[in-house]
TORKOL-4160 file (C-alpha; in steps of 0.2 Angstrom, whole numbers, padded with zeros to 4 digits, m for minus):
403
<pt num="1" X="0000" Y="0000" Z="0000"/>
<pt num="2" X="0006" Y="0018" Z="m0005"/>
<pt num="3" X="0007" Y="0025" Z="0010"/>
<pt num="4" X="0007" Y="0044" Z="0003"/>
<pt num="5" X="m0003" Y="0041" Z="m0009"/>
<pt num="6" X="m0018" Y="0037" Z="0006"/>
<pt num="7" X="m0010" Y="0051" Z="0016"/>
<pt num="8" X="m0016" Y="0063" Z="0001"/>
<pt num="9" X="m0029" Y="0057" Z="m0002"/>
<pt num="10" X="m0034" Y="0056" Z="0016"/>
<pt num="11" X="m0029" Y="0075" Z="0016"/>
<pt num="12" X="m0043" Y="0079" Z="0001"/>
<pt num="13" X="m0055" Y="0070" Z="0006"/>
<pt num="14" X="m0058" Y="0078" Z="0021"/>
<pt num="15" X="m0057" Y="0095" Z="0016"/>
<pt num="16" X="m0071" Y="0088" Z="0006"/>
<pt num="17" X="m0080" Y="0085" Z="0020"/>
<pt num="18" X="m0074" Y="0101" Z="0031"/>
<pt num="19" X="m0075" Y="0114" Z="0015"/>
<pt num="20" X="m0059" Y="0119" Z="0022"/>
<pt num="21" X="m0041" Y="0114" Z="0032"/>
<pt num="22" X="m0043" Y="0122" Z="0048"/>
<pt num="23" X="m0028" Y="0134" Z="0049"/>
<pt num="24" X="m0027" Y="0135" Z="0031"/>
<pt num="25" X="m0037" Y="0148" Z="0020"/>
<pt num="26" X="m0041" Y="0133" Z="0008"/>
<pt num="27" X="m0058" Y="0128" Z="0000"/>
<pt num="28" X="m0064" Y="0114" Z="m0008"/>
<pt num="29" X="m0054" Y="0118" Z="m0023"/>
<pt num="30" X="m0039" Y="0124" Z="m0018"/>
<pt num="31" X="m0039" Y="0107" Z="m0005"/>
<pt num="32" X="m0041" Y="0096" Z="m0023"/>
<pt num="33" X="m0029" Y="0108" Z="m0034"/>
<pt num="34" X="m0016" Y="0104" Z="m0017"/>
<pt num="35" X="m0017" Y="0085" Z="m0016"/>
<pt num="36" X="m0014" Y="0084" Z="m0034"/>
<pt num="37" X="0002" Y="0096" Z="m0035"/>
<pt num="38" X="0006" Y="0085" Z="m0020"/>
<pt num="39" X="0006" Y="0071" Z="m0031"/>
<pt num="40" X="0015" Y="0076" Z="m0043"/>
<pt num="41" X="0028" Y="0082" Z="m0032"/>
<pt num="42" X="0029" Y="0065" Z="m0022"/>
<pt num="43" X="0031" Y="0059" Z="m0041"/>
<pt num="44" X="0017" Y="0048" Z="m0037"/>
<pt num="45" X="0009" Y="0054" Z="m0052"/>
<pt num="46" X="0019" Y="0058" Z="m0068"/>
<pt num="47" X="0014" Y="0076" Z="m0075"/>
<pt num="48" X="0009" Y="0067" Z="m0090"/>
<pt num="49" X="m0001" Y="0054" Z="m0082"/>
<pt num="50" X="m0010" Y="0068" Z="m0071"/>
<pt num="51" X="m0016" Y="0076" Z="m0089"/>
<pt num="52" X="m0020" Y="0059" Z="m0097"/>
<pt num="53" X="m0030" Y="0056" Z="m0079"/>
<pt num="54" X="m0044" Y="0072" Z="m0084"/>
<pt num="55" X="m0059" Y="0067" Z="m0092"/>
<pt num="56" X="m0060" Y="0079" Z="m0106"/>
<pt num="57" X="m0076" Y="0076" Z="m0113"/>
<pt num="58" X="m0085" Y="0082" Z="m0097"/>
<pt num="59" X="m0075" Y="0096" Z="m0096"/>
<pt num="60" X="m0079" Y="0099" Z="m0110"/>
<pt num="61" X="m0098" Y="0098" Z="m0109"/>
<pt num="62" X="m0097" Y="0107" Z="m0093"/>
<pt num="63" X="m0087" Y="0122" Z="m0100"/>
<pt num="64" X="m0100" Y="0122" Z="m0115"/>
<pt num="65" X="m0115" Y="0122" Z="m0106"/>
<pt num="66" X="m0108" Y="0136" Z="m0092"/>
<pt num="67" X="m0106" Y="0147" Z="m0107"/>
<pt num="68" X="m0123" Y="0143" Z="m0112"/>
<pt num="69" X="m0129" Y="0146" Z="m0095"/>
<pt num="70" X="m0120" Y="0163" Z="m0096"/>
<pt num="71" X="m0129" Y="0168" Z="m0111"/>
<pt num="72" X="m0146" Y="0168" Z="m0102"/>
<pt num="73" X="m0140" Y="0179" Z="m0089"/>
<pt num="74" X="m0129" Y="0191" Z="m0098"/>
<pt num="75" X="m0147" Y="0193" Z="m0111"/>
<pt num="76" X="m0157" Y="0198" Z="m0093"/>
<pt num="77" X="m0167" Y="0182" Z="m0098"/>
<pt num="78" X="m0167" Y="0178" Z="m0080"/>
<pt num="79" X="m0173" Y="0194" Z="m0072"/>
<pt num="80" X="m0186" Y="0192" Z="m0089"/>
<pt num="81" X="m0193" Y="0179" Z="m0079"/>
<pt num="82" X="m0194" Y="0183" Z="m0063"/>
<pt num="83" X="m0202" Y="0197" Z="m0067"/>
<pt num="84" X="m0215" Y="0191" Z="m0077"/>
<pt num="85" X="m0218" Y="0179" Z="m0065"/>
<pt num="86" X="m0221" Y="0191" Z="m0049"/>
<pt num="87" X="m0229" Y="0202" Z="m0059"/>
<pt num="88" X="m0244" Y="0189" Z="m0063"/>
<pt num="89" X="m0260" Y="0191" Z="m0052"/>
<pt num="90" X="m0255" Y="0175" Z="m0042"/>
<pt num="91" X="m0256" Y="0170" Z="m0022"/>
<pt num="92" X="m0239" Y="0167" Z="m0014"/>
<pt num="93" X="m0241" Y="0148" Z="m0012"/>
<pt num="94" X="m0247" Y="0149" Z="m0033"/>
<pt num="95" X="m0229" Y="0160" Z="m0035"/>
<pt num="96" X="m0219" Y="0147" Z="m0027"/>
<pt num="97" X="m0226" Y="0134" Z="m0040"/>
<pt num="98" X="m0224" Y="0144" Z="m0053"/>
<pt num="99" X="m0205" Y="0147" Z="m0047"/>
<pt num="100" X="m0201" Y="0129" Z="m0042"/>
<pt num="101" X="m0206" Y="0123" Z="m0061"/>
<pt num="102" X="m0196" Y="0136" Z="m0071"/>
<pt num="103" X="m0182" Y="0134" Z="m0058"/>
<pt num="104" X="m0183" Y="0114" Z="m0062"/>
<pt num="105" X="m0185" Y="0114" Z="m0078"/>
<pt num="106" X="m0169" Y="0128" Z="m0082"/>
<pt num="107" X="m0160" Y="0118" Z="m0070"/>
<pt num="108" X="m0161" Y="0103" Z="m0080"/>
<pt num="109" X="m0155" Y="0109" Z="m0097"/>
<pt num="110" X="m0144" Y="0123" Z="m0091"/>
<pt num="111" X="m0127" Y="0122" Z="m0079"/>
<pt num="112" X="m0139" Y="0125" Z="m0063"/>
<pt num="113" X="m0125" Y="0130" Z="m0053"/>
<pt num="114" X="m0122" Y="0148" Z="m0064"/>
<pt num="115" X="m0143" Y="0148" Z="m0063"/>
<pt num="116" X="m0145" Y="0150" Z="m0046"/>
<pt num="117" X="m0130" Y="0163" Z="m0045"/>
<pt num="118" X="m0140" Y="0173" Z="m0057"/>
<pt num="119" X="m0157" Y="0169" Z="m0048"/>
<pt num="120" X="m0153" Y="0173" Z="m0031"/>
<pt num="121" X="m0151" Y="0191" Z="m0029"/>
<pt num="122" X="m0166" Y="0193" Z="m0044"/>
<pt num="123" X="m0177" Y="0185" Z="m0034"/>
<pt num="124" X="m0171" Y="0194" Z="m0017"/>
<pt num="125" X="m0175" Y="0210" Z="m0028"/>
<pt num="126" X="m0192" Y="0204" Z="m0031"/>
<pt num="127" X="m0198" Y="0199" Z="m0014"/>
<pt num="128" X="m0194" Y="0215" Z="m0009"/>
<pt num="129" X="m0203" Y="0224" Z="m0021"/>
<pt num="130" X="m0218" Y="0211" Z="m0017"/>
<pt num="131" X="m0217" Y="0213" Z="0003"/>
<pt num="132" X="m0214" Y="0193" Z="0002"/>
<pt num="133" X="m0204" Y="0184" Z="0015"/>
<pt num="134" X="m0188" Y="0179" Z="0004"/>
<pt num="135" X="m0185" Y="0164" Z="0012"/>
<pt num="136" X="m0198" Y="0151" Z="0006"/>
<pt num="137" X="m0196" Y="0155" Z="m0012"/>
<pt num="138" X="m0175" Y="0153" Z="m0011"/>
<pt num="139" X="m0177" Y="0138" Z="m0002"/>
<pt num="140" X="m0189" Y="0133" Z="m0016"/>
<pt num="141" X="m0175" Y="0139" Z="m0030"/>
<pt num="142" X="m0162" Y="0129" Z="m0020"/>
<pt num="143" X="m0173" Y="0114" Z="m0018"/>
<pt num="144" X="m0182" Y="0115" Z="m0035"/>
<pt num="145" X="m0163" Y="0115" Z="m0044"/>
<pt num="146" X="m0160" Y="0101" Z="m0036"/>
<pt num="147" X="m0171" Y="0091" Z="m0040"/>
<pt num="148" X="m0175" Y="0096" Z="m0058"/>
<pt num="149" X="m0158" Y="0096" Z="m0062"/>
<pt num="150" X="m0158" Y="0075" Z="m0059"/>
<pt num="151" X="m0168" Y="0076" Z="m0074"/>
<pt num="152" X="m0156" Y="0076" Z="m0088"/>
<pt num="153" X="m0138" Y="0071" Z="m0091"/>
<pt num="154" X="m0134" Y="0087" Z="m0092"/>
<pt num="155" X="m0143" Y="0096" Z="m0076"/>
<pt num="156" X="m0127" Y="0097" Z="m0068"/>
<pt num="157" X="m0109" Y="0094" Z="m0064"/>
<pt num="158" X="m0111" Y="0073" Z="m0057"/>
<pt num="159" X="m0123" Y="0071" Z="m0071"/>
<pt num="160" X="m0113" Y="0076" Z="m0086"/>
<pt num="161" X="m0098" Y="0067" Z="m0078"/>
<pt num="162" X="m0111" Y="0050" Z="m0075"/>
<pt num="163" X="m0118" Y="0051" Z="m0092"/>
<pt num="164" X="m0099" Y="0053" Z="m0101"/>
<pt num="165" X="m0089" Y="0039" Z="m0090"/>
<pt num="166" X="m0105" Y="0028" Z="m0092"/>
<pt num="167" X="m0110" Y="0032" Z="m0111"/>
<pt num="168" X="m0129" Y="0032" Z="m0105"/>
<pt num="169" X="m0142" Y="0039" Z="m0118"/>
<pt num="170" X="m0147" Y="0055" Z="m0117"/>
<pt num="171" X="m0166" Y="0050" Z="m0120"/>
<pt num="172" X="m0168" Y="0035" Z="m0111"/>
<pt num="173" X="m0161" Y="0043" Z="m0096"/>
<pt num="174" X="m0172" Y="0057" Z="m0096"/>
<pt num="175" X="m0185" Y="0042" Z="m0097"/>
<pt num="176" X="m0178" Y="0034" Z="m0082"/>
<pt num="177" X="m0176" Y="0048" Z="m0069"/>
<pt num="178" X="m0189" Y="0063" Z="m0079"/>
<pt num="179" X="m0205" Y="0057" Z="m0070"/>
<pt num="180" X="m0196" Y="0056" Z="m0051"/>
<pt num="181" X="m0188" Y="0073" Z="m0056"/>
<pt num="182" X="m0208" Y="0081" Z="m0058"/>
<pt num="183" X="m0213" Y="0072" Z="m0043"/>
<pt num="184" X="m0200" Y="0080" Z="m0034"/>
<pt num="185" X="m0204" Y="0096" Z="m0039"/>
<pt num="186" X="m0221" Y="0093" Z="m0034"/>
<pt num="187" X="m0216" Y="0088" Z="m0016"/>
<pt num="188" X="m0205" Y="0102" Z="m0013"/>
<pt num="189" X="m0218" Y="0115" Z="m0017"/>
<pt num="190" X="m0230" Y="0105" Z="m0005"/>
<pt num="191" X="m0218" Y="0104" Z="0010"/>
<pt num="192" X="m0214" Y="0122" Z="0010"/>
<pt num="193" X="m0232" Y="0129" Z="0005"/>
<pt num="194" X="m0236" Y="0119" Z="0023"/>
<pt num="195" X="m0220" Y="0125" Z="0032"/>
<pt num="196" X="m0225" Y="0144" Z="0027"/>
<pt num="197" X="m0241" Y="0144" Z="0027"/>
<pt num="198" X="m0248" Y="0161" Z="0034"/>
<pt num="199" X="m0230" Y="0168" Z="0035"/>
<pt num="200" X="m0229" Y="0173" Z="0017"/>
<pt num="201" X="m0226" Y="0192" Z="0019"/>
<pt num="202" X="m0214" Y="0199" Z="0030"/>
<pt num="203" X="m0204" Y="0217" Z="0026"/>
<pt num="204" X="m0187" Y="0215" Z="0017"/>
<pt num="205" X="m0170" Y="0222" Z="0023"/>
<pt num="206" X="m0160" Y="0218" Z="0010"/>
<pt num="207" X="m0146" Y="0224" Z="m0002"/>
<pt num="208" X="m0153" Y="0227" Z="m0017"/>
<pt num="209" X="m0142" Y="0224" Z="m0034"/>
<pt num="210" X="m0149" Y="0231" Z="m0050"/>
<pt num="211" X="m0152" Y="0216" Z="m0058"/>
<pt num="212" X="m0146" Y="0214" Z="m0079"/>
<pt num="213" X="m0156" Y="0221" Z="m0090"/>
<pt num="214" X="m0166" Y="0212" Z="m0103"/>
<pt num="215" X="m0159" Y="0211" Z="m0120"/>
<pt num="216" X="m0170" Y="0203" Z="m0132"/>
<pt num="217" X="m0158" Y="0197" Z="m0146"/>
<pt num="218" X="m0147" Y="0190" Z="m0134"/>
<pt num="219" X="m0161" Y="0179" Z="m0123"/>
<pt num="220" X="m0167" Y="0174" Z="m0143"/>
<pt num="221" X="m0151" Y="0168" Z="m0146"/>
<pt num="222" X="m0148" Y="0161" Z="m0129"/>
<pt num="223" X="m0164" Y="0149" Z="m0131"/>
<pt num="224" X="m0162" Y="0147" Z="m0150"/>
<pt num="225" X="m0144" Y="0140" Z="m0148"/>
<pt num="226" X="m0152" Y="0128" Z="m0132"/>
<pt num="227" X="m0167" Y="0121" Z="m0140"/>
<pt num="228" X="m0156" Y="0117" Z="m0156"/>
<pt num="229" X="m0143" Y="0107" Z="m0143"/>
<pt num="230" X="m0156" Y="0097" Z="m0132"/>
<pt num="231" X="m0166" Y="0092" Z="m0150"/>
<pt num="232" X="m0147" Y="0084" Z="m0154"/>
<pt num="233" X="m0144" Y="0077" Z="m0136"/>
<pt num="234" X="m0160" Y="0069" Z="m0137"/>
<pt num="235" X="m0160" Y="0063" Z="m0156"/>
<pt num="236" X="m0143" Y="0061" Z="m0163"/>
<pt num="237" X="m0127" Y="0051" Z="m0160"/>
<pt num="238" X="m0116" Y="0065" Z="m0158"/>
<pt num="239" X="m0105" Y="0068" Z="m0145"/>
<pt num="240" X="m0112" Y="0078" Z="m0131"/>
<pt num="241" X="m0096" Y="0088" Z="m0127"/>
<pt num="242" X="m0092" Y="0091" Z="m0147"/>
<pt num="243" X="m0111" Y="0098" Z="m0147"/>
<pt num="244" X="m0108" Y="0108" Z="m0133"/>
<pt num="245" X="m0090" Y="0117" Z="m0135"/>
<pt num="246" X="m0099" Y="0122" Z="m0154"/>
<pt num="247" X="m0113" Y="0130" Z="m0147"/>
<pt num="248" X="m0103" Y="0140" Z="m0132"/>
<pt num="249" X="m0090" Y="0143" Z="m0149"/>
<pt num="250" X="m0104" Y="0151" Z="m0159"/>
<pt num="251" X="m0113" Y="0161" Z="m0143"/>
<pt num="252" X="m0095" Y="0168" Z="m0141"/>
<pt num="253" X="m0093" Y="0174" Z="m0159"/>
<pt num="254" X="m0104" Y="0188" Z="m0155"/>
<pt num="255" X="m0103" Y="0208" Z="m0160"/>
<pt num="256" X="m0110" Y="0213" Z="m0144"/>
<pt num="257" X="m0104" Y="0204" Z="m0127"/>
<pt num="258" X="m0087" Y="0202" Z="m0126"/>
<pt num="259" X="m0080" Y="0186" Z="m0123"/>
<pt num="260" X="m0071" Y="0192" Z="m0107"/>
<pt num="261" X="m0090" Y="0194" Z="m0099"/>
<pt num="262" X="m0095" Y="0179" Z="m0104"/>
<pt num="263" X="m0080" Y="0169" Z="m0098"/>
<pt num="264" X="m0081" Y="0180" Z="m0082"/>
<pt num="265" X="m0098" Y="0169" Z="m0080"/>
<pt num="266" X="m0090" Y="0153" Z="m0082"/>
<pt num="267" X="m0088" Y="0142" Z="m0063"/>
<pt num="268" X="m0068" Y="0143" Z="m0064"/>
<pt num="269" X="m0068" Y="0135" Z="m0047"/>
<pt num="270" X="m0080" Y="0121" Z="m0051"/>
<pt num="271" X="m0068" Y="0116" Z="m0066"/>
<pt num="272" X="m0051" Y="0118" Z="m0056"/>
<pt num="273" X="m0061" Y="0107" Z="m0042"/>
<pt num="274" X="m0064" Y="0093" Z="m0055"/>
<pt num="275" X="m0048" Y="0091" Z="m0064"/>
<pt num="276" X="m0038" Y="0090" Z="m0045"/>
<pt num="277" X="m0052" Y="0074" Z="m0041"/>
<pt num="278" X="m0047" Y="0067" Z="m0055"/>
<pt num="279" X="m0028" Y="0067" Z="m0054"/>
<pt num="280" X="m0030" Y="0062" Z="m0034"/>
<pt num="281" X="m0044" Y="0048" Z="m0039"/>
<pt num="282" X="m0034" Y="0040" Z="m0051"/>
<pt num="283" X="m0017" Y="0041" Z="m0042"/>
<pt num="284" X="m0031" Y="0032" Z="m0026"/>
<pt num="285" X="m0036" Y="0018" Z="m0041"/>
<pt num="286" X="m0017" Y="0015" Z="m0049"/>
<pt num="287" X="m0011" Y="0012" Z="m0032"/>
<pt num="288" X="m0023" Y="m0002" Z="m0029"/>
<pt num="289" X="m0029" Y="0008" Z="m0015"/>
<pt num="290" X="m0046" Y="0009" Z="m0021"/>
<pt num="291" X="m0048" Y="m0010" Z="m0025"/>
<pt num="292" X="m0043" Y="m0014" Z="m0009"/>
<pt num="293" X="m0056" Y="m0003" Z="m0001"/>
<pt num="294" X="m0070" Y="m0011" Z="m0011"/>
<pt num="295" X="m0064" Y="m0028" Z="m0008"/>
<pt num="296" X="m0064" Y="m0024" Z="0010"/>
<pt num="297" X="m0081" Y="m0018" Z="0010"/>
<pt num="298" X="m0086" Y="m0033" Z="0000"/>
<pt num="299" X="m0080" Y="m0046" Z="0014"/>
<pt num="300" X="m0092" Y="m0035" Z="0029"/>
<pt num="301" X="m0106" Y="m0037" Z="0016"/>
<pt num="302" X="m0107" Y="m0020" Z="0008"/>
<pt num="303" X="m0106" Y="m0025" Z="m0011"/>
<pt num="304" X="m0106" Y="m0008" Z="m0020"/>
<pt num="305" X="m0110" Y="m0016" Z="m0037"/>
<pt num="306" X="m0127" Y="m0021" Z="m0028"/>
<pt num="307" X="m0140" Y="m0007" Z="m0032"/>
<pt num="308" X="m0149" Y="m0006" Z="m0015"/>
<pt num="309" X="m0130" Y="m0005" Z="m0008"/>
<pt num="310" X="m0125" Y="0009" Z="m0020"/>
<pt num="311" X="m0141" Y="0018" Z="m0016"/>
<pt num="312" X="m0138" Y="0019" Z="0003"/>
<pt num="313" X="m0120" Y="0024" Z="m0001"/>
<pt num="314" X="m0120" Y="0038" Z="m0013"/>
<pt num="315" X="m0134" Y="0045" Z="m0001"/>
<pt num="316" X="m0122" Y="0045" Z="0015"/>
<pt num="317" X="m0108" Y="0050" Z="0006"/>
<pt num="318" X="m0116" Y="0065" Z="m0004"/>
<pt num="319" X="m0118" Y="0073" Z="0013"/>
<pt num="320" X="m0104" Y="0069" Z="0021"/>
<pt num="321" X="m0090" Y="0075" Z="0003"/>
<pt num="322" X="m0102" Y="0082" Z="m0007"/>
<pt num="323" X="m0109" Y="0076" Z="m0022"/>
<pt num="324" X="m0098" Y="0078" Z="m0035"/>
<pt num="325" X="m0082" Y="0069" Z="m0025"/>
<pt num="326" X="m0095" Y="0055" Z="m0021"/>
<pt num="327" X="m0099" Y="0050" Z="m0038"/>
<pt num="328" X="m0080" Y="0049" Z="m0043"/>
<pt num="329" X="m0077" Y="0038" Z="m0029"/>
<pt num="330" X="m0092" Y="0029" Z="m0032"/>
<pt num="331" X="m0090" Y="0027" Z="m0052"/>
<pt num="332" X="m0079" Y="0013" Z="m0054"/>
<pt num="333" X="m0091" Y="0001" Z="m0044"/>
<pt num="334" X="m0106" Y="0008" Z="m0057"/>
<pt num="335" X="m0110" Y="m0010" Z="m0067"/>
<pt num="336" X="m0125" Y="m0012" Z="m0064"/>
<pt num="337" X="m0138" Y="m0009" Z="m0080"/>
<pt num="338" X="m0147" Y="0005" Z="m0066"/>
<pt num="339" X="m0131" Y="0012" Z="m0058"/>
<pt num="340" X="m0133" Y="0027" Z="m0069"/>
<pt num="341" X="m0149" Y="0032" Z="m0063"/>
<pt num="342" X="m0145" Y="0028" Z="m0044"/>
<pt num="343" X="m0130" Y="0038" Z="m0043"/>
<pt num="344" X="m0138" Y="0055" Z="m0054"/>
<pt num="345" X="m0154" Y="0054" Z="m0043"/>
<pt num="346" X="m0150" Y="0048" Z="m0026"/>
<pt num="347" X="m0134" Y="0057" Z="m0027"/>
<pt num="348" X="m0143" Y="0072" Z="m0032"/>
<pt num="349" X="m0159" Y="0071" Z="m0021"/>
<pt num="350" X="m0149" Y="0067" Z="m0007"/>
<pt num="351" X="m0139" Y="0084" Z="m0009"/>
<pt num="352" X="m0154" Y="0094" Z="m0003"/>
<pt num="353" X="m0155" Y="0085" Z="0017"/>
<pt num="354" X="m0143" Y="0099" Z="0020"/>
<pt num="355" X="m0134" Y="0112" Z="0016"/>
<pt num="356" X="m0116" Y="0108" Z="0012"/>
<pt num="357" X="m0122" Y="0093" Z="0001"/>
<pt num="358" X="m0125" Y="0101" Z="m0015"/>
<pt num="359" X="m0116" Y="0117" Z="m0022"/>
<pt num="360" X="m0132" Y="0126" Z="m0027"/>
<pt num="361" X="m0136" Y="0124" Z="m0009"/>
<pt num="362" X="m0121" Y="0135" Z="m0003"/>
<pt num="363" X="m0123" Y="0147" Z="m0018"/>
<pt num="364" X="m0140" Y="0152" Z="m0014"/>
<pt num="365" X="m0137" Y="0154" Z="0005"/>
<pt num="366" X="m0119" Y="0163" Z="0002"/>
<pt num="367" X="m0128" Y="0175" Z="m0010"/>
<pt num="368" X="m0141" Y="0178" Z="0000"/>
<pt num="369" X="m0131" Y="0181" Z="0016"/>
<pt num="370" X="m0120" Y="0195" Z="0005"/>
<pt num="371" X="m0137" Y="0203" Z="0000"/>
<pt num="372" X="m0141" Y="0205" Z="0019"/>
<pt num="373" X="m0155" Y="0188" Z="0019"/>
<pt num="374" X="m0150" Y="0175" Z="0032"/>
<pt num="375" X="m0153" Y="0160" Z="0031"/>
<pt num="376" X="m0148" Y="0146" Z="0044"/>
<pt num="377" X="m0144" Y="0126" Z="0043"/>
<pt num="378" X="m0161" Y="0124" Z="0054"/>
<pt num="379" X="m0169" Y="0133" Z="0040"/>
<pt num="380" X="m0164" Y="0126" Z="0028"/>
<pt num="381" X="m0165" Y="0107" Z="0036"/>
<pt num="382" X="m0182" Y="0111" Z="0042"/>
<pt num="383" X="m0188" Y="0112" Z="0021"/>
<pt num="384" X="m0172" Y="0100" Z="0015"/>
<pt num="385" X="m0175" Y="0084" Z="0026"/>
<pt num="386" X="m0192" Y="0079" Z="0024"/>
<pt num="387" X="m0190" Y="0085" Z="0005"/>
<pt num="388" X="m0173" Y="0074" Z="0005"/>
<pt num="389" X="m0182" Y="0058" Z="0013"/>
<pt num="390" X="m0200" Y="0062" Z="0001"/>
<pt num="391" X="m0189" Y="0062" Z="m0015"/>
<pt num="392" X="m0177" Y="0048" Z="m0013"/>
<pt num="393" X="m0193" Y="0037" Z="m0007"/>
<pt num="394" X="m0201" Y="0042" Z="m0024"/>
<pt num="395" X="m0183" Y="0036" Z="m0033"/>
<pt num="396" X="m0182" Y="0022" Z="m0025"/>
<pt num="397" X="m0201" Y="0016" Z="m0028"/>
<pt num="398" X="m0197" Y="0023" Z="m0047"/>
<pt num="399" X="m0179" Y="0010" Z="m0050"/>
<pt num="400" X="m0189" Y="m0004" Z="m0042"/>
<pt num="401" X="m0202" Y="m0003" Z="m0054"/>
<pt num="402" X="m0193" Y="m0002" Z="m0068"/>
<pt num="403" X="m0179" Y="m0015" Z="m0063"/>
C-alpha cells in the first residue's frame, strides 16, 4: 500500500467533508488543486499521467454548457422571468409553483450552478418589491434546482460526468429519472407551501443589486442555440461535449458581449475542483488503494455493485464529501444496467438534506447572506430533510419498478 498516496488522499477528502483545512485559507478547490500538485511532487503521479487522468469530454460539456448558462444571464433572460412571473396576479403559495417549475426545468438543461447565482439576488430583488418573505421562495429555487436538475444528463456537474464515463443515452435517461424529477418538484412546493403557510409576507432588509437588463436578441439567441442542442442530445449520436463546445464557440462569436464577460460567467472553481479529483482519484485507483477498499467492503457485506447497496451509499456519502467527490469515488463500482440512474438521482436528491451537500445549496445561501438575507442550517433542514427523505422514497419506488 502507497502510504502517501492514502495520506493525500486522506488530506482531500476531508477537506471535502470540512469545506476547508482548519488553519489554512483553503476551500474545496484549492484542498483538490493541493493533493494533486502533492502528487506530482511526491512523483506519485507523472505530470503526464495527471493530464491523461482528466476526463475531457465532461470538461468539455461542462465548460459548454456554463457558457450557455452565461448567455441567459448576460441577455437579462433571468430577471425576464422573474419578473413576469411576480408580476402575474398569483397567491404566494401559486408563486412558489410557478418558481419551483421554471427553476426545475432551467436547471435541467442549463449548468444549474451559474442559474442560481444569477437567480438569487433577482429573486431577493423581487420579494422585496412584493413585501414577500424571501426565504420560502429561495429555499424553493435551492430545492427545485436540485431536483429538476436529476432530470437530464446534463442538469449538472455529477450528471454530465455520470452520463460521459458511463456512455448512457441521453433519452432513455431522461426516461428513467424525468418522472421522479416532476414528482419532486411537486413535493418540494408541498412541503414548503405547509411549512410557510400564513408567513408569506414579511418586510425585506436587504441589499438590493440592479439586476441585468433584458436584451431581447441575446435571450433569442440564448434559447435558440439551447433548443437546437437538447433536439441533438436527445435525437442524434453525436457527442455531447463536441455539441456543446460548438454552441458556447458560436454564442462567443458575437458583435455585442465580449468574450471576457461571458467567460467571467463561467464556474472557474468548479472546473479547477474537477480536474484535481481526477488526478488524486486516479493516483487512489493505480495504487490499488481503491480495490482494496471495495474488496474490504465486500468481505463486511457491503457490495457496491449491488444497487440497493449503491443507493444507501451515494446517499451518505453525498452529505458527508459532497456530491460531486461521491460519484468519482463511487464510479468505478457503477456496473449495474441501473447504476446510472442511482448515482444521478439519489446522489442528487440526497444533496438537498442539507446544506453543504450540493453546491447550489451554498450558492443560494452565500448570495443571500452577502445581500443581507439569512438563512440558517435549521432553515434550511427544516424544508431539506423531509424534502430529501419524500424524494429519494419516490426514486427508489421509481428504480424498483422499472428494474
Amino acid at each position: 500500500m502507497d502510504t502517501t498516496v492514502l495520506l493525500i488522499f486522506i488530506f482531500v477528502y476531508t477537506g471535502m467533508i470540512l469545506g476547508r483545512i482548519p488553519g489554512l485559507a483553503l476551500d474545496r478547490t484549492g484542498v483538490a488543486l493541493l493533493g494533486a500538485i502533492a502528487l506530482i511532487a511526491f512523483d506519485r503521479v507523472t505530470p503526464e499521467d495527471a493530464i491523461a487522468s482528466i476526463d475531457v469530454p465532461t470538461m468539455a460539456l461542462l465548460f459548454g454548457l456554463m457558457v450557455v448558462s452565461a448567455q441567459f444571464r448576460l441577455g437579462g433572460a433571468y430577471t425576464k422571468i422573474v419578473r413576469r412571473l411576480t408580476a402575474a396576479k398569483l397567491s404566494p403559495p401559486l408563486l412558489l409553483g410557478g418558481l419551483i417549475l421554471v427553476s426545475g426545468v432551467l436547471s435541467a438543461v442549463l449548468a444549474h450552478d451559474i442559474f442560481v447565482l444569477a437567480m438569487t439576488p433577482i429573486l431577493i430583488e423581487a420579494c422585496a418589491r412584493k413585501g414577500l418573505e424571501p426565504l420560502p421562495y429561495l429555499l424553493g429555487l435551492a430545492a427545485s434546482a436540485n431536483v429538476g436538475s436529476a432530470a437530464t444528463l446534463i442538469g449538472n456537474p455529477q450528471l454530465m460526468l455520470i452520463g460521459q464515463t458511463l456512455h448512457l443515452s441521453f433519452s432513455h435517461y431522461l426516461w428513467q429519472a424525468g418522472i421522479p424529477s416532476l414528482i419532486g418538484m411537486a413535493i418540494v412546493w408541498g412541503v414548503i407551501s405547509w411549512m410557510y403557510r400564513g408567513r408569506w409576507r414579511a418586510p425585506v432588509h436587504a441589499v438590493l443589486v440592479e439586476p441585468q437588463p433584458y436584451n431581447r436578441w441575446q435571450t433569442s439567441k440564448a434559447v435558440l442555440t439551447t433548443s437546437i442542442l437538447m433536439s441533438l442530445f436527445l435525437f442524434t449520436p453525436w457527442p455531447r461535449d463536441i455539441l456543446a463546445v460548438t454552441a458556447a464557440g458560436v454564442l462567443l462569436a458575437s458583435r455585442k458581449l465580449t468574450s471576457r464577460s461571458m467567460l467571467g460567467q463561467v464556474d472557474w472553481q468548479l472546473l479547477v475542483l474537477f480536474a484535481g479529483l481526477f488526478i488524486v482519484n486516479h493516483a487512489l485507483s493505480a495504487s490499488g488503494i481503491l480495490q482494496t477498499m471495495v474488496t474490504f467492503l465486500q468481505t463486511q457485506g457491503m457490495d457496491l455493485h449491488q444497487p440497493v447497496t449503491l443507493f444507501m451509499t451515494v446517499v451518505v456519502l453525498s452529505n458527508v464529501v459532497s456530491n460531486v467527490p461521491s460519484t468519482m469515488l463511487l464510479l468505478p463500482s457503477a456496473t449495474h444496467p441501473l447504476a446510472g440512474p442511482i448515482l444521478g438521482m439519489a446522489g442528487t436528491f440526497a444533496g438537498n438534506l442539507f446544506i453543504v451537500g450540493s453546491i447550489a445549496n451554498i450558492i443560494v445561501v452565500e448570495q443571500a447572506r452577502l445581500l443581507n438575507v439569512r438563512i440558517t442550517w435549521r432553515d434550511h433542514a427544516r424544508v431539506g430533510i423531509p424534502v430529501t427523505v419524500g424524494c429519494l422514497t419516490v426514486a427508489a419506488l421509481w428504480l424498483w419498478m422499472i428494474a
